[in-house]
C-alpha positions in Angstrom: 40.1 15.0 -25.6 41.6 13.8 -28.8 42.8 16.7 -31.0 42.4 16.9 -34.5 45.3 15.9 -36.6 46.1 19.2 -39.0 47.6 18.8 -42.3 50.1 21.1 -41.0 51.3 18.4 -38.7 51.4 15.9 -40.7 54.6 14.0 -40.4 56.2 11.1 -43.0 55.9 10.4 -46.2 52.3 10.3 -47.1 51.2 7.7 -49.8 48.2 9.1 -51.9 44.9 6.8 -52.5 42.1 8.0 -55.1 39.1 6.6 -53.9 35.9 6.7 -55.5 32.7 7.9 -53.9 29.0 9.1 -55.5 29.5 12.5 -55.4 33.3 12.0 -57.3 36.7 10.7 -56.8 39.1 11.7 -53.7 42.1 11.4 -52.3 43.5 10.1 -48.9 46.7 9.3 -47.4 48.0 6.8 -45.3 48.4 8.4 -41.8 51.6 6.9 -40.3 50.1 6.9 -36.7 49.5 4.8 -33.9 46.2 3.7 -32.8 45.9 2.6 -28.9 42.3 1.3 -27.6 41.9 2.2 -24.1 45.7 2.9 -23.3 46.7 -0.6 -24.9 49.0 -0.4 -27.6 47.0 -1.8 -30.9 48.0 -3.6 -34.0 46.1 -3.1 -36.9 47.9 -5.7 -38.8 47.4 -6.1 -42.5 43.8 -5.9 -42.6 43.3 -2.1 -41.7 44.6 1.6 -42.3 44.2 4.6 -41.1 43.6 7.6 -43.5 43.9 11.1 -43.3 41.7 13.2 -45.8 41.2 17.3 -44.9 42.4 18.0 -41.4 40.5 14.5 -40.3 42.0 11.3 -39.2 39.8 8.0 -40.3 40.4 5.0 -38.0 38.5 1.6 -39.1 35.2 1.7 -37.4 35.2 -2.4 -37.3 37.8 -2.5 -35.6 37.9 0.2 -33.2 33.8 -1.1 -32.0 35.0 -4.6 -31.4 37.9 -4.1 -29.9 36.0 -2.2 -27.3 33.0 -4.7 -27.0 30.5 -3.5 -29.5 29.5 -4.5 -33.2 29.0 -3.5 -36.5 26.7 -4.9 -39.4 26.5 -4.0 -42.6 23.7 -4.2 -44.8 24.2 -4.4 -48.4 21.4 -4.0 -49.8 20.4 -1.0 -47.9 24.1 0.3 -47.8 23.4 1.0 -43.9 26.1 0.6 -41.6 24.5 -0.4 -38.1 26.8 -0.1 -34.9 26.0 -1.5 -31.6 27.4 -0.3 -28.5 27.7 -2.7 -25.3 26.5 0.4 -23.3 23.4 -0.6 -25.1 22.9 -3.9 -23.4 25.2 -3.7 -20.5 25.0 -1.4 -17.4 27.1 2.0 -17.8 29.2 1.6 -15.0 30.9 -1.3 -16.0 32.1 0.2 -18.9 32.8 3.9 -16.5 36.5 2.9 -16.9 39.3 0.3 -18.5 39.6 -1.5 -14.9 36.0 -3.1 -13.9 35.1 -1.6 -10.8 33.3 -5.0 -9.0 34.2 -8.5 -7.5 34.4 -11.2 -9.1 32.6 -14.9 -7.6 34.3 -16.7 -9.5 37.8 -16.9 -11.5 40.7 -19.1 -13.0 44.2 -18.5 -13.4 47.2 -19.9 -15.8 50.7 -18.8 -15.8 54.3 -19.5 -17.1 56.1 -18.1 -14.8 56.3 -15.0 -15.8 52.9 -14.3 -18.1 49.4 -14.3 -15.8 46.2 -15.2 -17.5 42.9 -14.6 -15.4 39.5 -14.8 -16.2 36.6 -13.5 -14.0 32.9 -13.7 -14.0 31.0 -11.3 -11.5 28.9 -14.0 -10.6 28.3 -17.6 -10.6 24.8 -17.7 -10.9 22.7 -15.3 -13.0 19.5 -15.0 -13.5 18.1 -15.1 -17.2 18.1 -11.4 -18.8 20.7 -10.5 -16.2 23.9 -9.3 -18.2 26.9 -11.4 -18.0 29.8 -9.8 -17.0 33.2 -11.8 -17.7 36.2 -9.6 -18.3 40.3 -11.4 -18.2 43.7 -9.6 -17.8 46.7 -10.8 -19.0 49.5 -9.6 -16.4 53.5 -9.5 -16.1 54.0 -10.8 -12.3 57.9 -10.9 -13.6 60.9 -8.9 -12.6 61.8 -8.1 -15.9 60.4 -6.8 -19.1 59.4 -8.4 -21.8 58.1 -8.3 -25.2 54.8 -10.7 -26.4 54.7 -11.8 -30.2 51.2 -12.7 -29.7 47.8 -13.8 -31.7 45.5 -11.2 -32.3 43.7 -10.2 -30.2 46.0 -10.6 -27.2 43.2 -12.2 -25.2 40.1 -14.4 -26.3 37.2 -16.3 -25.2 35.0 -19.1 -25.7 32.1 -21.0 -24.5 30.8 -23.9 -24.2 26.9 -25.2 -23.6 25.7 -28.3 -22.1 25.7 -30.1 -25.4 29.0 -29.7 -25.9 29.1 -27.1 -28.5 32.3 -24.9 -28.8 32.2 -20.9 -30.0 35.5 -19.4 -29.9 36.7 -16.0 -31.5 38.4 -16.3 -34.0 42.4 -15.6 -33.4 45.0 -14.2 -35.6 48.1 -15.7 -35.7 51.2 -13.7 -34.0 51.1 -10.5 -35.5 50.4 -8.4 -32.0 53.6 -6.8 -30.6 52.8 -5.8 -27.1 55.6 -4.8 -24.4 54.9 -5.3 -20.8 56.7 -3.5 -17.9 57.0 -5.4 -14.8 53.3 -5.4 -13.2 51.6 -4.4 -16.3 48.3 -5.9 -17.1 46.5 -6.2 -20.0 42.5 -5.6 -19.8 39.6 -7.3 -22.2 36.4 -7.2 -21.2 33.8 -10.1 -22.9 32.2 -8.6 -25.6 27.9 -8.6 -26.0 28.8 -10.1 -29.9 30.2 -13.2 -28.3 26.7 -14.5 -26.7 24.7 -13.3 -30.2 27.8 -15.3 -32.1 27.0 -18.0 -30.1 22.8 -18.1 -30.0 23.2 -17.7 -33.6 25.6 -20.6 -34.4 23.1 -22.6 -32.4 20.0 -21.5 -33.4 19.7 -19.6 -36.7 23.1 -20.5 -39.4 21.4 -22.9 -41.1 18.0 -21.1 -41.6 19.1 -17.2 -41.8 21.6 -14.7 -42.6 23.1 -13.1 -39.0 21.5 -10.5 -40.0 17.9 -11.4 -39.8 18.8 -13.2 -37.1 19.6 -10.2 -35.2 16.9 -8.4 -36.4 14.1 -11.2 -35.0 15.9 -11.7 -31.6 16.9 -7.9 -30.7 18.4 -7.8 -27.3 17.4 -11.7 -26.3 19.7 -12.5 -28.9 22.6 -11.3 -26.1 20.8 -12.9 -23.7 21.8 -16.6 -22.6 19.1 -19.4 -22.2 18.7 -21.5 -18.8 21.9 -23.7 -18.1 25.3 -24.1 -17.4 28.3 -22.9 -19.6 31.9 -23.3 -19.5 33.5 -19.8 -19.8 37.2 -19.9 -20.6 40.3 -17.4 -22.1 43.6 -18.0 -23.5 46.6 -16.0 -25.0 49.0 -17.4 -27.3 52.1 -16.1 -27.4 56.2 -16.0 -28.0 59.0 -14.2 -26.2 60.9 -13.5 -29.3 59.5 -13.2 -32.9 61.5 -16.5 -34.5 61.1 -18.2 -31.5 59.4 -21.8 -32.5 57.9 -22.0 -29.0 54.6 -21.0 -28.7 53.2 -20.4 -25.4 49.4 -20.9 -24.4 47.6 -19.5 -21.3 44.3 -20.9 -20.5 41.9 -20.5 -17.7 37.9 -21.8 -17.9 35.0 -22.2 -15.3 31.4 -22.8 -14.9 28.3 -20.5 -14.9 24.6 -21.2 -14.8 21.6 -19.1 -15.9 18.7 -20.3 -13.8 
């Protein structure tokens, strides 16, 4: 269990933030900490902080949710901040722990050399309703240690439908540092927000806000329709920081919903 970060062990040179709230002003500090997201090293880039105000630690809750699959909203009208968990839509023991504990049907590799991109889908066939389980790891089958400059985040996906339309996450450019140890593998499971990202691209940008959109589909809208879909992966990445080679990992198969 995580303990709680007392004032008394703070550590570093704090930097003070006055931040404005209804009830009056406060103030926060930068916590100089680390932030790891089930045992993977994480970069919170530019975009994010963590704060410390009393004896409590604030992480980003954006950030921490997707990175482990879920999703938040925010409405600003009603100032409510909605978060969605995958344990929500997807069975509890595929989340029980970071390694998915199932076989795969179906898979595709890429590799380097030295870097192993894998993708996996539990089956090849699922019925509509059934939750789609597609999870990737990105391992070192190397002798040696190395060091990955590498988009953010470290592993993404995308599909594609019948008609040819493309969804992809959107990737940050190489601002990830993540070591790997000889054997070392790197875990990401497919989020829920990936399917309702892409029903709602389809079906709903041009008519409503993501939103409503979510509000009128509920659970159906991480549900996929009848078809076949092209499930793919990729990790971008360079061995050293001014390197001007760029290397890209890719691995994509078919599914259907029937």
């Amino acid at each position: 269990m995580m303990k709680k970060a007392l004032i008394g062990l703070f550590l570093g040179l704090a930097i003070l933030i006055t931040a404005a709230f209804s009830t009056g002003i406060v103030q926060v500090t930068i916590f100089p900490g680390k932030l790891t997201v089930n045992e993977q090293p994480s970069s919170l880039g530019e975009d994010y902080r963590l704060f410390q105000y009393r004896e409590h630690v604030y992480v980003p809750i954006r950030y921490v949710t997707e990175e482990m699959g879920g999703e938040v909203r925010y409405n600003q009208e009603t100032q409510q901040i909605d978060i969605y968990s995958p344990f929500k839509h997807w069975t509890e023991d595929y989340f029980s722990d970071s390694r998915p504990t199932f076989k795969s049907e179906v898979n595709a590799s890429d590799t380097d050399g030295q870097m192993k991109l894998t993708i996996y889908s539990e089956k090849k066939v699922y019925q509509e309703g059934e939750p789609i389980r597609i999870w990737a790891s990105l391992e070192n089958t190397g002798e040696e240690a190395v060091t990955l400059y590498s988009s953010e985040p470290v592993i993404s996906f995308y599909m594609i439908n019948a008609e040819q339309e493309v969804l992809g996450e959107v990737m940050h450019d190489l601002g990830q540092i993540t070591p790997f140890n000889p054997n070392d593998e790197y875990l990401r499971q497919m989020a829920p927000f990936t399917i309702s990202e892409f029903q709602y691209y389809k079906h709903g940008i041009e008519r409503e806000s993501y939103e409503e959109f979510m509000e009128r589909y509920a659970a159906k809208a991480y549900e996929l329709p009848k078809g076949t879909y092209t499930i793919g992966t990729s990790a971008e990445f360079r061995y050293q920081m001014d390197s001007d080679q760029r290397i890209r990992l890719q691995g994509q198969f078919e599914i259907e919903i029937q």
